[in-house]
DOLOSE-630470 format. One record per residue: residue number from 0; x, y, z of N, C-alpha, C in turn. Coordinates in steps of 0.2 Angstrom, whole numbers, plus 2048, in hexadecimal, padded with zeros to 3 digits. Each point is the difference from the previous one (the first is absolute). Last residue first. Layout:
% DOLOSE-630470
k:n.c1:n.c2:n.c3:ca.c1:ca.c2:ca.c3:c.c1:c.c2:c.c3
NUM:X:Y:Z:X:Y:Z:X:Y:Z
...
***
This chain:
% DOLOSE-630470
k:n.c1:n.c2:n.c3:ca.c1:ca.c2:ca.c3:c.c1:c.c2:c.c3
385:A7A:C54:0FA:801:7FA:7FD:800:802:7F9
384:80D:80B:819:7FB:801:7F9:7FD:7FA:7FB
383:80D:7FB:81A:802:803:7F9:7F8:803:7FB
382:804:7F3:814:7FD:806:803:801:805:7F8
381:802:7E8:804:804:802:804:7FF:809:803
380:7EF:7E9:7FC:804:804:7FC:803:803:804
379:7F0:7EA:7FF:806:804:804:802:806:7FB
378:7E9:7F1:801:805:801:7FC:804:804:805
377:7E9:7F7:805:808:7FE:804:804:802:7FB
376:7EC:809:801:7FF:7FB:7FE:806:7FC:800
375:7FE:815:80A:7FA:7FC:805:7FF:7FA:7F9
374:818:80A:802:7FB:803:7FF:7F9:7FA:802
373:81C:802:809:7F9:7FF:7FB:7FB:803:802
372:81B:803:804:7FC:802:804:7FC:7FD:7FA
371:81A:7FA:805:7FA:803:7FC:7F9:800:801
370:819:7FE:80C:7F8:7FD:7FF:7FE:803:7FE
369:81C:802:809:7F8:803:7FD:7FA:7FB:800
368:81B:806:80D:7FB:7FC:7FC:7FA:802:7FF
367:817:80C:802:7FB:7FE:802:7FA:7FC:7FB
366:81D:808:803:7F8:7FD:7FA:7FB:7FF:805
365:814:815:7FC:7FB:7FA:806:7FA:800:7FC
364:819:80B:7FA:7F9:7FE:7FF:7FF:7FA:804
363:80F:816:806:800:7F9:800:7F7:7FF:7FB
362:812:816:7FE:7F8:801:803:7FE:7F7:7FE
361:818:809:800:7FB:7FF:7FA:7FA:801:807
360:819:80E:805:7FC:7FB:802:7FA:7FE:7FC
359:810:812:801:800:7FB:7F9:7FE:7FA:801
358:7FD:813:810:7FE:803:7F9:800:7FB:7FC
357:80B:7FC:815:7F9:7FF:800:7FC:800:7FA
356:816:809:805:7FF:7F7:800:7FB:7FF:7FC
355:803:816:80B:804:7FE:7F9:7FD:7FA:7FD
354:7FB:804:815:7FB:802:7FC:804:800:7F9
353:80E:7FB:812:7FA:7FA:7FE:7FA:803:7FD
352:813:80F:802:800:7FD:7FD:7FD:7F9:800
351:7FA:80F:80F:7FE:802:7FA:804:7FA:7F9
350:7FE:7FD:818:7FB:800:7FE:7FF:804:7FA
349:815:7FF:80A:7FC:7FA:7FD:7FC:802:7FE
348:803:813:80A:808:7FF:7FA:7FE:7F7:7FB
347:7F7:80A:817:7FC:801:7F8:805:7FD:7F8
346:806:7FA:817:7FA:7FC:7FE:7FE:802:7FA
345:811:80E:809:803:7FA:7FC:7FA:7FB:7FF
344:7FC:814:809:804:802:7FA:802:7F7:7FA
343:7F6:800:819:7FB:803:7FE:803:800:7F7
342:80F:7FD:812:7FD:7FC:7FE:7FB:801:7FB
341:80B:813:807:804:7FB:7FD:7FD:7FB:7FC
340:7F7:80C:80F:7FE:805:7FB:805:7F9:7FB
339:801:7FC:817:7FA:800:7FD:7FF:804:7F8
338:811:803:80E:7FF:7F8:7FC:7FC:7FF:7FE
337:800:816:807:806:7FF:7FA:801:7F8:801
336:7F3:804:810:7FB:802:7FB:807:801:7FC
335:808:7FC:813:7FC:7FA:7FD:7FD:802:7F9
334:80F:80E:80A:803:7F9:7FE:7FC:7FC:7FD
333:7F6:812:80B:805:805:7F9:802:7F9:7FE
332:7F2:7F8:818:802:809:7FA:803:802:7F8
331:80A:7EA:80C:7F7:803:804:802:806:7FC
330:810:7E7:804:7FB:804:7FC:7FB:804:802
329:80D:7EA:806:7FF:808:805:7FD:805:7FD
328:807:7ED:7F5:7F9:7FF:804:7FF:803:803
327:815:7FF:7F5:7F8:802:7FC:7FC:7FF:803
326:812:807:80E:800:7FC:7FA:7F9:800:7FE
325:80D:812:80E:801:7FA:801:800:7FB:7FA
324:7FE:81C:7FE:7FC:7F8:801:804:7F9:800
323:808:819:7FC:7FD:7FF:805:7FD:7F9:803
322:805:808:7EA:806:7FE:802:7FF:7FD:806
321:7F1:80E:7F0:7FF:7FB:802:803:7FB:806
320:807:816:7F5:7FA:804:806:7FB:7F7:801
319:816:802:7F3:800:803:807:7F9:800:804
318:804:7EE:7EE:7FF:805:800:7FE:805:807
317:801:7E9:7F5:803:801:805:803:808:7FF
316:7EE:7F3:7F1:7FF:7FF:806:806:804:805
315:7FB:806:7E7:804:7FE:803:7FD:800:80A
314:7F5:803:7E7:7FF:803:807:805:7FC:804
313:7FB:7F7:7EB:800:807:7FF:802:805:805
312:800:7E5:7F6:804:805:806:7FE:808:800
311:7F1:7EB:7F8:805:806:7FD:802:805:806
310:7F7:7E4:7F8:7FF:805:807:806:805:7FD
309:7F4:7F0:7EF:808:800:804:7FD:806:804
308:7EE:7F0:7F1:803:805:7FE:807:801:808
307:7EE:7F0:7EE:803:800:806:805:806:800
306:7E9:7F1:7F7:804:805:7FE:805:801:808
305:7EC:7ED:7F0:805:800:805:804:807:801
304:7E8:7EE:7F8:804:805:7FF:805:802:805
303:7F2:7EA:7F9:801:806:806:807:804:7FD
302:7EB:7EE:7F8:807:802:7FF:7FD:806:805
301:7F2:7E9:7F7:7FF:804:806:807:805:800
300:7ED:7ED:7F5:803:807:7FE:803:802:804
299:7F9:7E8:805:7FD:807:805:805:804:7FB
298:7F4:7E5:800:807:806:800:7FE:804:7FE
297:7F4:7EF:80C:800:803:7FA:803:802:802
296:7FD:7F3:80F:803:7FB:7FA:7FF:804:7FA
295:7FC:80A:817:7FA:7FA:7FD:801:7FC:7F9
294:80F:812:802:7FD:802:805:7FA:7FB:7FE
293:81D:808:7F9:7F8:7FA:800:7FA:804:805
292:81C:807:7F3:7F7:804:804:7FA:7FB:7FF
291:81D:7FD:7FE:7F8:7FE:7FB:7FB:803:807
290:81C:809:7FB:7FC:7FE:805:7F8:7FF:7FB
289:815:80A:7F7:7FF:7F9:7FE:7F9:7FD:804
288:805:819:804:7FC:7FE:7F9:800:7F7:7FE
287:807:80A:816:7F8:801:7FF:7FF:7FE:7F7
286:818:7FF:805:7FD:7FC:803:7F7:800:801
285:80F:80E:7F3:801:7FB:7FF:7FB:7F9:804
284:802:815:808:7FC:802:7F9:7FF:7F7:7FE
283:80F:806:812:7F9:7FF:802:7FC:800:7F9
282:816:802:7FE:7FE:7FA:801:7F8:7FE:802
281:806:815:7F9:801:7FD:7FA:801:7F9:804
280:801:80F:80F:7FB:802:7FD:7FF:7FC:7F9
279:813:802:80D:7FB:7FC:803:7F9:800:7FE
278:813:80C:7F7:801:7FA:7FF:7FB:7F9:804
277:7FE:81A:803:800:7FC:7F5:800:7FA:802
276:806:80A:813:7FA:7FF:801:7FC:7FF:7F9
275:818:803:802:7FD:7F8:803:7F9:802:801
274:80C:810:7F5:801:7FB:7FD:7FC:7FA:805
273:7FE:814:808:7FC:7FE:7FC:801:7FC:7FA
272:807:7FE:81C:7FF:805:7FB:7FC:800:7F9
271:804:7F7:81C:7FF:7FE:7F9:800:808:7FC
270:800:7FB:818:807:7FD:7FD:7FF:7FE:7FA
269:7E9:7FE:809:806:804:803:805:7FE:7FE
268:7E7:7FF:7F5:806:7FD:802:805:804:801
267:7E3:7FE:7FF:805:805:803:809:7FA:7FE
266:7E3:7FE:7F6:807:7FC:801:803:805:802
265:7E6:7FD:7FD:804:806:800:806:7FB:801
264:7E7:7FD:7F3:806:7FD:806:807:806:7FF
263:7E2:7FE:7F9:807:802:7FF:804:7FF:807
262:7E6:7FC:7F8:806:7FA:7FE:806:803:800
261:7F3:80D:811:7FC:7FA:800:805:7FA:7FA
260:810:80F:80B:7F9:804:7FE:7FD:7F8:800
259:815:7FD:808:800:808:800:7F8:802:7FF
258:80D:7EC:80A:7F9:802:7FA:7FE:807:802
257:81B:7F6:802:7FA:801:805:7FC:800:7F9
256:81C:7FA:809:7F9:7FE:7FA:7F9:801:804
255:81D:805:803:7FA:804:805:7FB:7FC:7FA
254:818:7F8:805:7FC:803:7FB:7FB:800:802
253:812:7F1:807:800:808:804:7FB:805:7FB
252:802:7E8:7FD:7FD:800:804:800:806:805
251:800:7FF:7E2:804:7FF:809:7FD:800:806
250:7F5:7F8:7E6:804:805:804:804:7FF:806
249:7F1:7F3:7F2:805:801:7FC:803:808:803
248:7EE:7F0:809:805:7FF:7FC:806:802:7FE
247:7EC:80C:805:801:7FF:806:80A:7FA:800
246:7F1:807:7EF:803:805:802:805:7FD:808
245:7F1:7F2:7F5:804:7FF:7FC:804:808:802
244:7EE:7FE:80E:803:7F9:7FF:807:801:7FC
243:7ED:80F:7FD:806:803:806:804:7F9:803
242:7F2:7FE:7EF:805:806:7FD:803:801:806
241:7F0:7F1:804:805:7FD:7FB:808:804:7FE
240:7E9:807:80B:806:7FE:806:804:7FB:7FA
239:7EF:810:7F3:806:802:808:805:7FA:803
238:7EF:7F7:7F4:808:803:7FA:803:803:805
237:7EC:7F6:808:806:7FB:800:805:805:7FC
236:7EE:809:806:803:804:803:806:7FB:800
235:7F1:800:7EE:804:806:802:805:800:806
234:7F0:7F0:7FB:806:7FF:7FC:804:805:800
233:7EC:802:80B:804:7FB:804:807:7FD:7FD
232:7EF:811:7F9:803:802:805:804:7FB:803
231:7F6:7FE:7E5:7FF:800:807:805:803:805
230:800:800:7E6:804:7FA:803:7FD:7FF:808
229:7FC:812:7F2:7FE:7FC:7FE:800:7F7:802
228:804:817:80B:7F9:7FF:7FC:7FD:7FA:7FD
227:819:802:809:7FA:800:804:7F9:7FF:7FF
226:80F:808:7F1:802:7F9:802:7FA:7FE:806
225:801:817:7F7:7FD:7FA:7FE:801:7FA:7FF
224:80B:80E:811:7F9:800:7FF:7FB:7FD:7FB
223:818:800:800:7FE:7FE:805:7F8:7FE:7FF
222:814:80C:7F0:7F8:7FF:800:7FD:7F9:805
221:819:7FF:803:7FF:804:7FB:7F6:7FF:7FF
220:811:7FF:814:7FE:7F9:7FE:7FB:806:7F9
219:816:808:80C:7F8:802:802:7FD:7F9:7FB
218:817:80B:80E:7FF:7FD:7FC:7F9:7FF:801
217:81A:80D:806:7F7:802:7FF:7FF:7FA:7FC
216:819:806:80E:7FC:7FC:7FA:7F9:801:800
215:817:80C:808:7FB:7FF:803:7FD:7FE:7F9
214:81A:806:80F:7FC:800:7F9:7F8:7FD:802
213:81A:809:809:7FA:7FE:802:7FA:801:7FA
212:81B:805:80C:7FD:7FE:7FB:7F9:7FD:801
211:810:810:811:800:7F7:7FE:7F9:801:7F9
210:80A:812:812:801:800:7F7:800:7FA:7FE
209:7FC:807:819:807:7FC:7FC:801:7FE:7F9
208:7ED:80C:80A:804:800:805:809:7FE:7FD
207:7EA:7FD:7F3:804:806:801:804:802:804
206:7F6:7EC:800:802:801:7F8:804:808:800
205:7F3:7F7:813:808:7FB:801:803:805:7FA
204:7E8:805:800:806:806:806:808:7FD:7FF
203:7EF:7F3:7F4:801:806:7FC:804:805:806
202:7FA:7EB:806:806:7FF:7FC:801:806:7FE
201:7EE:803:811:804:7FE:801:809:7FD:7FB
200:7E9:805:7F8:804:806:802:805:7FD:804
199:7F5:7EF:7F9:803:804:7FB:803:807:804
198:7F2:7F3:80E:808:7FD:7FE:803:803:7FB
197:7E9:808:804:806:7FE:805:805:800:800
196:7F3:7FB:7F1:802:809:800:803:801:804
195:7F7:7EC:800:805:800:7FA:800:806:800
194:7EF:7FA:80D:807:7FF:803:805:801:7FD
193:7EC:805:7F6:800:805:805:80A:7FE:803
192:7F4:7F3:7EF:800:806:800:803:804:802
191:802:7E6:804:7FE:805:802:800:807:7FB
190:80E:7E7:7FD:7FE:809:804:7F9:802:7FF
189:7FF:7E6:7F8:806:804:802:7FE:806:801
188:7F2:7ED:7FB:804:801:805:805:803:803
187:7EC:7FF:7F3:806:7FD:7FB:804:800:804
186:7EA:803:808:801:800:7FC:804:7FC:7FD
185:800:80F:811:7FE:7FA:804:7FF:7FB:7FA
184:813:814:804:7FA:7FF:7FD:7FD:7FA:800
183:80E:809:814:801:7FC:7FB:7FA:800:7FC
182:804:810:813:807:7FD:7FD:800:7FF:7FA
181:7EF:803:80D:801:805:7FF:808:802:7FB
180:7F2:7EC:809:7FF:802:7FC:802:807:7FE
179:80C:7F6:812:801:7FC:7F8:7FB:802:7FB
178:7FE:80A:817:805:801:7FD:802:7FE:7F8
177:7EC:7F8:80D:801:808:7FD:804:801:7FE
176:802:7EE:809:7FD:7FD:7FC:7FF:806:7FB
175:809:7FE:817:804:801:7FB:7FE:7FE:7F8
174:7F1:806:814:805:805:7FF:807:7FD:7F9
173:7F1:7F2:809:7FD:806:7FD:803:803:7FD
172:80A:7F2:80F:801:7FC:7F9:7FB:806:7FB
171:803:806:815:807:800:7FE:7FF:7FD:7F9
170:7EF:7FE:80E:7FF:80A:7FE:807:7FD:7FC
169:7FA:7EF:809:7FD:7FF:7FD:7FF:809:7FB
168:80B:7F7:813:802:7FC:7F9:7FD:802:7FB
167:7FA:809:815:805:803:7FE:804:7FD:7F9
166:7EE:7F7:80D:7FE:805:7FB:806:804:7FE
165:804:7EC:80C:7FA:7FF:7F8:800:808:7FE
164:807:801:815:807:7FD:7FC:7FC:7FF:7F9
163:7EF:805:80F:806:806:7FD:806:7FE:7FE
162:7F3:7EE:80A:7FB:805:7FA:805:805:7FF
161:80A:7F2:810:7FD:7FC:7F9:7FE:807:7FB
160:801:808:817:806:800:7FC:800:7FB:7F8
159:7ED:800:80E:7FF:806:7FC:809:803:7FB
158:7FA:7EB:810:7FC:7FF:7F9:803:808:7FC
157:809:7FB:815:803:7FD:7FB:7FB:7FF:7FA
156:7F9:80C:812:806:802:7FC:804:7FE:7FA
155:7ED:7F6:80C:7FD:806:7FC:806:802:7FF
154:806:7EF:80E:7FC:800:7FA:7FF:801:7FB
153:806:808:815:804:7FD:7FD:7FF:7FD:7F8
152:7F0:80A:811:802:804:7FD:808:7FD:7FB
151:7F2:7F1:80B:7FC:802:7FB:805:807:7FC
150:809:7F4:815:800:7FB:7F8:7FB:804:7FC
149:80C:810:813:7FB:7FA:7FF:801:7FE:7F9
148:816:80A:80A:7F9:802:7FD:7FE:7FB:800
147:814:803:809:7FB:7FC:804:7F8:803:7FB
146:815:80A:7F8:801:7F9:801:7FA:7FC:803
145:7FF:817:7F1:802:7FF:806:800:7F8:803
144:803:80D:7E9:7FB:7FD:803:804:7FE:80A
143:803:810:7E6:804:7FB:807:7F9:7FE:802
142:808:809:7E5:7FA:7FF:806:805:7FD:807
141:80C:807:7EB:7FB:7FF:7FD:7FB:802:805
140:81A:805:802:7FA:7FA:803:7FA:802:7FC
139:816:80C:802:7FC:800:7FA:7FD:7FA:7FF
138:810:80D:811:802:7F8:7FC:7FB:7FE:7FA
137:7FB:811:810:804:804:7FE:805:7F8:7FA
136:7EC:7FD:80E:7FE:805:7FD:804:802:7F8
135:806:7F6:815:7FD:7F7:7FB:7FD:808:7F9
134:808:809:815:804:7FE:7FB:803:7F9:7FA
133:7ED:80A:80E:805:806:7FB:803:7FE:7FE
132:7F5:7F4:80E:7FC:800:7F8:804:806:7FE
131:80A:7FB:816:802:7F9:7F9:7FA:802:7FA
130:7FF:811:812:805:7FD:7FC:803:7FB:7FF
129:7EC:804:809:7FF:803:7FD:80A:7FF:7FA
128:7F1:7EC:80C:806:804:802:800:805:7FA
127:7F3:7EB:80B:7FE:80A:7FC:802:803:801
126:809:7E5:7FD:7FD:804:805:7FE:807:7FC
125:809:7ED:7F4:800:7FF:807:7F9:805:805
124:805:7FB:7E4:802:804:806:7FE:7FF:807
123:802:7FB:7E3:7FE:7FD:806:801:803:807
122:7FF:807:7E3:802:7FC:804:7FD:801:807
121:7FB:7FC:7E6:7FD:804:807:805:7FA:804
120:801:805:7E4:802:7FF:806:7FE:802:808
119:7FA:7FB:7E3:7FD:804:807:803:7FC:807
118:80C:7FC:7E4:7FC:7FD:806:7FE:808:806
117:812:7FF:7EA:7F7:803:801:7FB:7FF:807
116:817:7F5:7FC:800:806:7FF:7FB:806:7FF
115:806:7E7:803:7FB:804:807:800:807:7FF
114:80D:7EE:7F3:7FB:7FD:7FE:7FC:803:806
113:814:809:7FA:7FC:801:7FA:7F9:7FC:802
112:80F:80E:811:800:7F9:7FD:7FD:800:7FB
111:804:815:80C:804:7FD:7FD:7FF:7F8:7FB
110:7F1:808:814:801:805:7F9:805:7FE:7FB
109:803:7F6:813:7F7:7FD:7FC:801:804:7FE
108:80F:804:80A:803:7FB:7FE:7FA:7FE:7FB
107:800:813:80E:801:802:7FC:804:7F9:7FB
106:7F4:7FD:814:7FD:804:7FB:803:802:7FB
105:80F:7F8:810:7F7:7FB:7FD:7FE:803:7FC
104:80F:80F:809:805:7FC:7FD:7FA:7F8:7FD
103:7F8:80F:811:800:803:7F9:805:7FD:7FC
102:7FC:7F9:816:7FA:7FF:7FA:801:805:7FB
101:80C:7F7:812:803:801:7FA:7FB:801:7FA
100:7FE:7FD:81A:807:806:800:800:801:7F9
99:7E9:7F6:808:806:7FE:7FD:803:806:7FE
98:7EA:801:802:802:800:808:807:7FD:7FF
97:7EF:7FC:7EF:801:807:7FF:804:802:808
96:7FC:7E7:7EF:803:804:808:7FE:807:7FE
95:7F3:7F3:7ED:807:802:801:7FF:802:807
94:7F0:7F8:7EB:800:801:807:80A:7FD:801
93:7F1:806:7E8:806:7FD:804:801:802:806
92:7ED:7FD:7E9:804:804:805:805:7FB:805
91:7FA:7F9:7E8:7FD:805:801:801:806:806
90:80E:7EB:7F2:7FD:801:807:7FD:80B:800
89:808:7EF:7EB:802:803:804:7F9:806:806
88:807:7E6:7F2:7FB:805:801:804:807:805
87:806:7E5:7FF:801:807:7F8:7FE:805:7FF
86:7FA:7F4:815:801:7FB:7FC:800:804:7F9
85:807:812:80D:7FB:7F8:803:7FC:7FC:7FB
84:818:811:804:7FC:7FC:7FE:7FB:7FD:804
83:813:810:80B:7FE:7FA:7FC:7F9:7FF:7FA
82:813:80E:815:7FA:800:7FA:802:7FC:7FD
81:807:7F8:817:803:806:7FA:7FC:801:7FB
80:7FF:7F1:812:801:803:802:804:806:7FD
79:7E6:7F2:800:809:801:7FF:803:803:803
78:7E6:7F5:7FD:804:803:807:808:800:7F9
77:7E4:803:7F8:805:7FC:7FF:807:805:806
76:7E2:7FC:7F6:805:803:806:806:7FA:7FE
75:7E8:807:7F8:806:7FC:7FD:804:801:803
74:7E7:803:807:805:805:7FE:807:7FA:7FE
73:7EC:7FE:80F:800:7FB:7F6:805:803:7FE
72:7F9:806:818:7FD:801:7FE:802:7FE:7F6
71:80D:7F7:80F:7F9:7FF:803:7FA:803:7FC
70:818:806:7FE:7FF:7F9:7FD:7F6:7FD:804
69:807:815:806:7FF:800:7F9:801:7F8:7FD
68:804:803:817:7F9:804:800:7FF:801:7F8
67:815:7F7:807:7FC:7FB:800:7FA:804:7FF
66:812:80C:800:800:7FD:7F9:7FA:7FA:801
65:804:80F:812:7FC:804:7FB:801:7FA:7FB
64:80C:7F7:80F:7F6:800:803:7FD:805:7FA
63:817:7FE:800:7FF:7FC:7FD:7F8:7FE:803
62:80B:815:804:802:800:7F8:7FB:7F8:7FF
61:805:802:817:7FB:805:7FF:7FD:801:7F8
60:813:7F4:80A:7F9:7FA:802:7FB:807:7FD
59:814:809:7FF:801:7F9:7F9:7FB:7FD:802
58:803:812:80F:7FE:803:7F9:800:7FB:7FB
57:80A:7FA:817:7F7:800:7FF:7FD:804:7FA
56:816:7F0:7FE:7FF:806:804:7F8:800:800
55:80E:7EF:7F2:7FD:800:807:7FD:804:804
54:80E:7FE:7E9:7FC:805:803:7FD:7FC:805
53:810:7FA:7EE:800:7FD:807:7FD:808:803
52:802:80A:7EB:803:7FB:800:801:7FC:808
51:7EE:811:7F7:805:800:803:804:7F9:800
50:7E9:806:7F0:802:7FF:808:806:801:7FF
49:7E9:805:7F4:80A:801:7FD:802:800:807
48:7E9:7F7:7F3:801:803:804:808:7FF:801
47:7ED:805:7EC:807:7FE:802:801:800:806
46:7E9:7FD:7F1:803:803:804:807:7FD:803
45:7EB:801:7EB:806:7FE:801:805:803:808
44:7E3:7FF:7FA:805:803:800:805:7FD:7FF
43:7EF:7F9:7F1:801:800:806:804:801:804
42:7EB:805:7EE:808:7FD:800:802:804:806
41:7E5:7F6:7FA:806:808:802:805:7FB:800
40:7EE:7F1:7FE:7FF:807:7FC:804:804:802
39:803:7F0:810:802:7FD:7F9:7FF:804:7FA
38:7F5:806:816:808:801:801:806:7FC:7F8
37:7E4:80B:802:805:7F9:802:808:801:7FF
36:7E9:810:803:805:802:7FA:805:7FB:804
35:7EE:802:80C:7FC:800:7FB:805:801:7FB
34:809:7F6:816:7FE:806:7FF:7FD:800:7F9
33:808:7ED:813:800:802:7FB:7FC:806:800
32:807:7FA:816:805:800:7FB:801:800:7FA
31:7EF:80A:814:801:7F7:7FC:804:802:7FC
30:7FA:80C:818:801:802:7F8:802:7F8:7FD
29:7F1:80F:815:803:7F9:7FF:803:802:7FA
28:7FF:812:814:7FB:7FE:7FA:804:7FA:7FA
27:7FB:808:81C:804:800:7F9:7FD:7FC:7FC
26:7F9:80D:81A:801:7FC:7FA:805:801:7FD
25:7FE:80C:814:808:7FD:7FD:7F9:7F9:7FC
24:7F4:811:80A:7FF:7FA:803:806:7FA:7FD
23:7FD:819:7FC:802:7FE:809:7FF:7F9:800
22:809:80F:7ED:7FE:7F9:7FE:7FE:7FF:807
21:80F:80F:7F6:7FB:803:803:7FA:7FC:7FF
20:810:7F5:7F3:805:807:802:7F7:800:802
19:803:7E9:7F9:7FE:806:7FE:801:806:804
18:80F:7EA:7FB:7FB:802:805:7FF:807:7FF
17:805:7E8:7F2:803:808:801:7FC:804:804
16:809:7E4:7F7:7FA:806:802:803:807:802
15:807:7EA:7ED:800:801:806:7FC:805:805
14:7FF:7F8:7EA:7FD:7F8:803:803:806:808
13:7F9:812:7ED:807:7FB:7FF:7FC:7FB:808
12:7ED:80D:7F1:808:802:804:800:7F9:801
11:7F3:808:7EB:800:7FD:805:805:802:804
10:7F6:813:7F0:807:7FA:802:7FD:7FC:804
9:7F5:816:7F0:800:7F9:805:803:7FD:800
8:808:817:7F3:7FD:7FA:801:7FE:7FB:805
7:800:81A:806:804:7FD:7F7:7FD:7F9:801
6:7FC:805:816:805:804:7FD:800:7FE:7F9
5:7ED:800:814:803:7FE:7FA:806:804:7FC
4:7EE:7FB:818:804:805:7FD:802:7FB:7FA
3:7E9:800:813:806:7FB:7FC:804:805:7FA
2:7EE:801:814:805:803:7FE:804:7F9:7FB
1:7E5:801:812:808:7FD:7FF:804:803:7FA
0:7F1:806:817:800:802:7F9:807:7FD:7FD
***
């Protein structure tokens, strides 16, 4: 009865043989060198191998037989003697001594370097020696592999280190891509919502802490919606990133600038008061109002209303029952929520004098184009009485 087994995909095997375990007539089973996914379709390991300076020994012939078994198998193999580069690329994994008095003074050199700093380290080991993988364990080795492993498991390691160093890059760049959306309105480019309450609270704790001056600007692109109605979603969202352009200009690079709501911008200035937050307020004014609103070579009605109001010391941060806290980061219970109530005081404090503003704000005329409609003798009329 003949059996044929399958794991996940069909492979050819590899030019060399491999004898089938419980096999009494020691067959093998042939393997051809290409497999149905070609070696040019895949990218291709980068491997470091990191020898000893005039290494003769039999761990330097052992290091440079595994480097031949992956230069065989297409792998990118490169010999030095200190992390390195391959040809500009940083080298995927890194074969290292693991039997060396100094391997943890190695390892901890590939860690450190910039150009092996992420690399999957498998080191190398002589023999099944329970303490050397303790303390290849304890040096923070990646994988060991044992010196006389056959070329197929050699291979398989160095392909599967490739693939987890990729997937590690690839969780990191994920991972740091969340971060910036959660940071940066995608939009207009600057804060967040969410991140700007962040950092706010943070000035707002500074601000009480050390009675430092702190002020807050609001700003809202004036009847939005019927710009948008009229003007489309895509002129709309060019005035957003314009406004926070020309904002963006005309502030500090210590100044908190976030899209507080859909057309509203929040402005935080630390070490400001409300003469200076008047005074930045009347150039921003200045500035959206000389600023021309095009969109497809038509000009865009477009005015922003502005209010700005001062952080009110009401509740003195250094107060017996606060005093306790290290710095404003340390914040927890009674501290935070009296910063939070702060901030909370001072956004409203804008958001109302931007509603001041707002009142003496015209209602823009938008020309839309017309066509007069005909009748079934073509006369046009416009919809008037005759």
């Amino acid at each position: 009865m003949k059996r044929q087994a399958f794991c996940g995909t069909k492979y050819k095997l590899a030019p060399w043989a491999i004898a089938v375990s419980g096999n009494p007539a020691g067959r093998f089973l042939s393997m051809s060198s290409t497999d149905e996914f070609p070696l040019s379709a895949r990218s291709i390991p980068r491997v470091l191998v990191l020898e000893s300076a005039g290494d003769a020994s039999e761990a330097g012939k052992r290091l440079r037989r595994l480097g031949g078994y992956a230069t065989e198998a297409g792998h990118q193999v490169a010999f030095a003697l200190e992390p390195a580069l391959i040809e500009e690329l940083a080298p995927e994994v890194v074969l290292l001594d693991g039997n060396t008095a100094d391997v943890a003074g190695t390892i901890d050199e590939v860690r450190a370097h910039s150009a092996t700093r992420d690399a999957w380290i498998i080191a190398v080991y002589g023999g099944k020696k329970e303490d050397v993988l303790t303390a290849l364990r304890a040096e923070t080795a990646d994988e060991f592999l044992v010196a006389d492993a056959p070329r197929f498991e050699v291979v398989a390691r160095l392909d599967s280190g490739a693939l987890l160093f990729r997937a590690r890059a690839q969780i990191a760049h994920l991972r740091e891509d969340l971060n910036r959306q959660t940071r940066v309105d995608d939009l207009t480019g600057v804060m967040s919502r969410r991140f700007f309450f962040q950092q706010a609270h943070r000035e707002c704790s500074r601000a009480r802490r050390y009675g430092h001056q702190l002020s807050c600007l609001m700003l809202e692109v004036n009847h939005f919606k019927l710009l948008c109605a009229n003007a489309g979603d895509t002129a709309g969202e060019q005035v957003l990133r314009s406004t926070a352009n020309i904002i963006g200009q005309w502030t500090r690079d210590s100044d908190l600038v976030a899209r507080f709501a859909d057309a509203k911008f929040a402005v935080l200035l630390p070490e400001t008061g409300l003469d200076g937050a008047t005074s930045v307020r009347e150039k921003l004014q200045t500035a959206l109002h000389e600023h021309v609103w095009t969109h497809e070579d038509r000009e865009l009605p477009v005015s922003v209303s502005v209010g700005e109001a001062e952080f009110q010391m009401s509740s003195p941060f250094v107060s017996e029952a606060l005093s306790e806290f290290g710095s404003e980061s340390d914040e927890a219970g009674e501290a935070a929520l009296s910063t939070r109530e702060a901030l909370a005081g001072l956004l409203e404090d804008a958001d109302a004098a931007l509603y001041i503003a707002r009142k003496s704000a015209r209602v823009p005329e938008m020309f839309i184009a017309y066509t007069p409609a005909s009748n079934e003798h073509g006369a046009q009329f416009d919809g008037a009485t005759p």
